[in-house]
C-alpha positions in Angstrom: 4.0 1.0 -29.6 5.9 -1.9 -27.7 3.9 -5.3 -28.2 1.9 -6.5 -25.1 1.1 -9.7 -23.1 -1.8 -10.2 -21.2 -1.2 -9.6 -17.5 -3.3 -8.9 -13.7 -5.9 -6.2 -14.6 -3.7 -3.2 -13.4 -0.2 -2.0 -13.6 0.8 -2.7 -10.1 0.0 -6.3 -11.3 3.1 -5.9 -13.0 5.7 -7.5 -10.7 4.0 -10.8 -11.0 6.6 -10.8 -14.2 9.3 -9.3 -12.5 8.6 -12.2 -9.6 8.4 -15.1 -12.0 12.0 -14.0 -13.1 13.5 -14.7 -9.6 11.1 -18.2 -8.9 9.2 -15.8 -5.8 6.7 -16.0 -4.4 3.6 -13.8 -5.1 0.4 -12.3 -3.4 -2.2 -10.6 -5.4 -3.6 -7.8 -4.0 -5.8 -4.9 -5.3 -4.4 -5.8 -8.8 -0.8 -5.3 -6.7 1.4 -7.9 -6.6 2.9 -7.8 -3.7 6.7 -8.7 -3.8 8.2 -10.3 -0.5 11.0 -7.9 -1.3 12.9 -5.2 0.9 11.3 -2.0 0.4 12.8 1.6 -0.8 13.5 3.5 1.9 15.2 6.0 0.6 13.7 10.0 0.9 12.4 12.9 -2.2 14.8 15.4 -1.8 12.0 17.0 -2.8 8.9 18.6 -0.7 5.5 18.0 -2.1 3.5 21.3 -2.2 0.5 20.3 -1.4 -1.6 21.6 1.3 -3.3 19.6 4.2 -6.5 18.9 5.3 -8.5 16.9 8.0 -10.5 14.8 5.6 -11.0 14.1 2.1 -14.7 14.1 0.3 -15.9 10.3 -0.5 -17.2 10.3 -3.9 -21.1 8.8 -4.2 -21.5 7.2 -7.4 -24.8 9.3 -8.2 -23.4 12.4 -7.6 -23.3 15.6 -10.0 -19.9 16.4 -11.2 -18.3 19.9 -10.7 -16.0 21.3 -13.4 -14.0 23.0 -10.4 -11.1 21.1 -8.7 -12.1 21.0 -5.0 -9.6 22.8 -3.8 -9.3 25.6 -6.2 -6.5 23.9 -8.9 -6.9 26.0 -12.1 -7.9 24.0 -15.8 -6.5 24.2 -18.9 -8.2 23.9 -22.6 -6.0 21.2 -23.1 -7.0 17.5 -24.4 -4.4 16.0 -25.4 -0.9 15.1 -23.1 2.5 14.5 -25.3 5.4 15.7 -23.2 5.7 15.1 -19.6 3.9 17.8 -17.1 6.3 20.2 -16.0 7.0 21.7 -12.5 7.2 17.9 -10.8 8.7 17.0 -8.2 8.8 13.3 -6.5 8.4 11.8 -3.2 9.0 7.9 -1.8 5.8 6.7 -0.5 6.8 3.5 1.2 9.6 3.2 -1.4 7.8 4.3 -4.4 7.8 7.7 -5.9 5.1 9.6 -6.4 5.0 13.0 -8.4 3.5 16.3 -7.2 3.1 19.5 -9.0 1.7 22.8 -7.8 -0.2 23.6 -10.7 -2.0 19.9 -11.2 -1.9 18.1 -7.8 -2.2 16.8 -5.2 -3.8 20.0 -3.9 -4.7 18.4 -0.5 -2.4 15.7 1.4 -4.4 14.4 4.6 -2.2 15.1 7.9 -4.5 12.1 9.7 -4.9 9.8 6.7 -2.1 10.0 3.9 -4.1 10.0 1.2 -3.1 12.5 -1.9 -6.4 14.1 -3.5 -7.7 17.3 -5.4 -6.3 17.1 -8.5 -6.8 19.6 -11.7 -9.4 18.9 -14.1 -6.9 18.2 -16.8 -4.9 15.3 -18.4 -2.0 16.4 -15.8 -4.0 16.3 -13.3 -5.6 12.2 -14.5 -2.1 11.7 -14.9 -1.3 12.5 -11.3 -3.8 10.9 -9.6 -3.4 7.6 -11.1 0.1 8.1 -10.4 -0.4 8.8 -6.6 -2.5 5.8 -6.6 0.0 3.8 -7.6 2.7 5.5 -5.5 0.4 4.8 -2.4 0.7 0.7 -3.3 4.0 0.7 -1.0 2.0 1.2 1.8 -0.6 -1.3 2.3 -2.6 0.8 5.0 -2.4 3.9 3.0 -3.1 2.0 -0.3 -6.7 0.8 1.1 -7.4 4.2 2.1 -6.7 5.7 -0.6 -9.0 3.4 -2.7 -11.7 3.6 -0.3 -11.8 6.9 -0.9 -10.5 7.5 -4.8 -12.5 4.8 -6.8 -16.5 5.4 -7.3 -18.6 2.7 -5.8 -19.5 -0.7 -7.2 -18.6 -4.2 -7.6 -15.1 -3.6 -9.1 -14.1 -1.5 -6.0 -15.6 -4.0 -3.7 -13.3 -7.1 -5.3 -10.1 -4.5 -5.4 -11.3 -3.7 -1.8 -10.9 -7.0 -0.4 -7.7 -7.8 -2.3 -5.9 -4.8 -0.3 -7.5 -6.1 3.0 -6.3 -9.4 2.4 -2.4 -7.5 1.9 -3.1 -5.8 5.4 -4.6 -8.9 7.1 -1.3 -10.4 5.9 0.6 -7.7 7.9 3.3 -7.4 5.5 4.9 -3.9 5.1 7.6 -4.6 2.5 7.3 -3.1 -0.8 8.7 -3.6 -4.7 11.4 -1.3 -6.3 9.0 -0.4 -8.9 9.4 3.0 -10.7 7.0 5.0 -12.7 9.0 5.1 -16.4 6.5 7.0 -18.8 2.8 6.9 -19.9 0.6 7.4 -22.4 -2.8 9.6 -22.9 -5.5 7.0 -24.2 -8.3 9.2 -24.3 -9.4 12.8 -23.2 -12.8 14.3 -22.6 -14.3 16.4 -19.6 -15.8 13.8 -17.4 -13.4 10.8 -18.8 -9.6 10.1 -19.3 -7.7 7.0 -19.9 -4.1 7.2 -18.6 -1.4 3.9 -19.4 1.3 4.0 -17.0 4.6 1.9 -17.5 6.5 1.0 -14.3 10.0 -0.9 -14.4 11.0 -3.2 -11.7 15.0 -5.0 -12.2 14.3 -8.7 -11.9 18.0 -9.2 -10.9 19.0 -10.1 -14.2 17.2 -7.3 -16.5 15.3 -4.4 -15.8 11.3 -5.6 -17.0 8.4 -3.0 -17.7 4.9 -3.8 -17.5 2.1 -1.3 -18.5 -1.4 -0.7 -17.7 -4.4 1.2 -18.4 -7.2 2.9 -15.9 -10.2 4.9 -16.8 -10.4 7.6 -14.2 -13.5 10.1 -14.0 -13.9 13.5 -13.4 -16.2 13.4 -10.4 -17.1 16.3 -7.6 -14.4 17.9 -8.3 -11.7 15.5 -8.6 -10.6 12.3 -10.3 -11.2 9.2 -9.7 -10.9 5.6 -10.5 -13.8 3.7 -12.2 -13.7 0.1 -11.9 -15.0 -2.5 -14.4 -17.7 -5.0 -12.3 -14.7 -7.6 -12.5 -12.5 -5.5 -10.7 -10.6 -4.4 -13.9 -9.9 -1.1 -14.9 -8.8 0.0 -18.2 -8.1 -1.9 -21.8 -4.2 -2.6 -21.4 -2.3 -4.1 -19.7 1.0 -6.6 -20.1 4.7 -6.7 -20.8 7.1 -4.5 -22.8 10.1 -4.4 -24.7 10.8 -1.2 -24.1 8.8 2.4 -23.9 8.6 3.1 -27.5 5.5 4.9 -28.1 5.3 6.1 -24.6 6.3 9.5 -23.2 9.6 9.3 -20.4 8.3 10.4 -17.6 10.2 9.4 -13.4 12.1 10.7 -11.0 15.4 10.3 -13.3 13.2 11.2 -16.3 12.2 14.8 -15.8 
């Protein structure tokens, strides 16, 4: 695997390198740097097949698991994840792409809110909820939604809480040409799995990736972030060379 540099606690930390490369200025939020860079606008020629719903269940941190997916996603015997989830297709999210996939998620796409949930109990499906998360970063609104409602209570989700307020309070709408390059499968069980993501982002002179690490938990019937007190979430994070050791997984990728 590529050699690492410590970095913000999650991936979409990453274009604090990308930033430093072009002397701009950054704002921290959520573990999201946010770039004071023209967003993607471009649009997936693809169409998500998720359904849509009204509301998505907020998870209590006491709660019992279920080994269903809340909306009826089938699992798999499967632990382990070393080739990319088939079936994907990607859509822009405020100018960052996020994957869908009928057979892991997201199931349920909220008309009124946006947010992406109802994922398979699976590493697919860990793999696609953090990746929505990330996706959802390009819109600040969305972004706090989304992990008001994915992340389980505590102090960690209270401090990444306030950093995405602080983006909104800001009023800035722009987002960073970050793309989802590949990933690795840290760690499998049924309640736990720890996903590393590596997004690129060109700093104008090279293309830089930076990689992270979340622990997401298998909780009511879906899966969801689990925050460290300190607002961290998994045990890497930092710069790359390259993605040796990882698995190619993106829009151009698949």
């Amino acid at each position: 695997m590529a050699e690492t540099e410590e970095t913000e606690n999650l991936w979409w930390a990453a274009p604090r390198f990308l930033m430093s490369a072009v002397a701009v200025l950054l704002l921290i939020i959520v573990g999201i740097i946010l770039f004071v860079w023209a967003g993607n606008d471009d649009e997936s020629d693809a169409t998500p097949p998720a359904q849509t719903q009204a509301a998505t269940p907020t998870p209590s941190a006491s709660s019992a698991s279920s080994d269903e997916s809340v909306c009826g996603l089938d699992a798999t015997e499967g632990t382990t994840l070393t080739t990319a989830p088939e079936d994907v297709e990607w859509e822009f999210i405020g100018g960052i792409a996020a994957p869908t996939s009928a057979e892991h998620g997201p199931g349920v796409v909220d008309e009124q809110t946006g947010i992406r949930s109802c994922y398979s109990h699976t590493p697919e499906g860990a793999l696609l909820s953090l990746s929505n998360l990330l996706a959802a970063s390009g819109d600040p609104e969305l972004l706090l939604r989304t992990t008001d409602a994915l992340a389980l209570e505590g102090p960690g989700k209270d401090i990444d809480m306030q950093r995405v307020q602080r983006r909104v309070d800001s009023g800035s709408s722009t987002t960073p040409p970050v793309k989802i390059e590949g990933f690795r499968l840290l760690s499998y069980n049924d309640d736990e799995a720890t996903v590393e993501v590596v997004a690129s982002g060109d700093s104008g002179s090279e293309l830089v990736y930076i990689t992270t690490s979340t622990v997401m938990e298998w909780h009511n019937g879906d899966w969801y972030i689990r925050y460290n007190d300190d607002g961290s979430s998994g045990p890497v994070e930092g710069q790359i060379s390259d993605l040796s050791g990882y698995v190619p997984w993106g829009l151009t990728n698949d």
